[in-house]
PLY file of the C-alpha trace (Angstrom):
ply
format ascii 1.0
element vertex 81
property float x
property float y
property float z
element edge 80
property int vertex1
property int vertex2
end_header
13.75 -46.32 15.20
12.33 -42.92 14.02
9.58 -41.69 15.54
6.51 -41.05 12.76
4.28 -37.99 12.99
1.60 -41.13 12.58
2.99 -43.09 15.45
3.14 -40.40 17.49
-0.40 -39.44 16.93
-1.50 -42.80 17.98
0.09 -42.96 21.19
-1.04 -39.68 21.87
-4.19 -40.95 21.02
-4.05 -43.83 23.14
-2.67 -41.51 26.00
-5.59 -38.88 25.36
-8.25 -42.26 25.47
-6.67 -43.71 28.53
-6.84 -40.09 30.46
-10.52 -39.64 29.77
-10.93 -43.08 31.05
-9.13 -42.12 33.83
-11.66 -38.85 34.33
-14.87 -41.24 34.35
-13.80 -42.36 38.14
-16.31 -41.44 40.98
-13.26 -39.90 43.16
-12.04 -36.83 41.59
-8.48 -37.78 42.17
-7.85 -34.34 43.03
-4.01 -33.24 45.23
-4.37 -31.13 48.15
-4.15 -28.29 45.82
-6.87 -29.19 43.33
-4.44 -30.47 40.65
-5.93 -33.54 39.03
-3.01 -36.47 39.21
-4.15 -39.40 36.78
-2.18 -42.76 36.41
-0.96 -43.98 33.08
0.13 -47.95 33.14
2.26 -48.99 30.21
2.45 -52.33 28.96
5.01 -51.63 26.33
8.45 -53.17 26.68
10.61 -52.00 23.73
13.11 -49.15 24.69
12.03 -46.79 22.03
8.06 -47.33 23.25
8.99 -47.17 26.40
10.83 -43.69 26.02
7.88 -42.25 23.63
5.17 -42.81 26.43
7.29 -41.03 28.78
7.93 -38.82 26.76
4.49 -37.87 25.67
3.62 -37.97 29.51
7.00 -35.29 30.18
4.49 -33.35 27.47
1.45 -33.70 28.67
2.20 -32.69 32.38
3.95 -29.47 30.93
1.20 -28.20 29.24
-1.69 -29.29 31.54
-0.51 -28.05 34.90
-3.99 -28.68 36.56
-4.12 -32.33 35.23
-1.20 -34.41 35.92
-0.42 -38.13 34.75
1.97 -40.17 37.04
3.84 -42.73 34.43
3.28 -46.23 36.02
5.33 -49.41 33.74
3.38 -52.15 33.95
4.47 -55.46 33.16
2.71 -58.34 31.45
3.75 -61.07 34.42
1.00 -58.95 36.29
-1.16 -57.08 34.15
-4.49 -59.00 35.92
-3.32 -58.20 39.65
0 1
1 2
2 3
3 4
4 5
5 6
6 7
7 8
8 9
9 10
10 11
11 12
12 13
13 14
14 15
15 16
16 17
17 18
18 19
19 20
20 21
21 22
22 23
23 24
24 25
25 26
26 27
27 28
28 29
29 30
30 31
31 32
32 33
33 34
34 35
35 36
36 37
37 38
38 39
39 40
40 41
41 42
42 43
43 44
44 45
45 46
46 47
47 48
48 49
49 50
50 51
51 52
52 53
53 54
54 55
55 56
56 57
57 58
58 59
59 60
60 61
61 62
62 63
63 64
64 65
65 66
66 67
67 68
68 69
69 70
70 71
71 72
72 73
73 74
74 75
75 76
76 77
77 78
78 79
79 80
């Protein structure tokens, strides 16, 4: 499957959404060494979704050094846990 400058837009934009979220917490989620590490849980189960989220995390932790995502996959048998 190719990957669409419009597809990739949205799961950037999903990405972007789901990091903001993340910055709303009342613990800074702050290392040791004031980097910001965020979690991002994927529900997506087809290879080439699955790759493009990692992916656009690989991206995302290159160019924001201070703010780090950790890639969780998440799986639909336990999404409510």
């Amino acid at each position: 499957m190719r990957r669409t400058p419009a597809r990739r837009a949205a799961v950037a934009a999903t990405v972007l959404a789901l990091l903001l979220t993340g910055c709303s917490a009342t613990d800074d989620g702050r290392d040791a060494d004031g980097t910001i590490r965020l979690r991002f849980q994927s529900l997506a189960w087809q290879k080439e979704s699955v790759d493009a989220n990692k992916q656009l995390v690989k991206e995302w932790n290159a160019a924001h050094p201070g703010v780090q995502v950790d890639y969780v996959q998440g799986s639909w048998d336990n999404v409510h846990d």
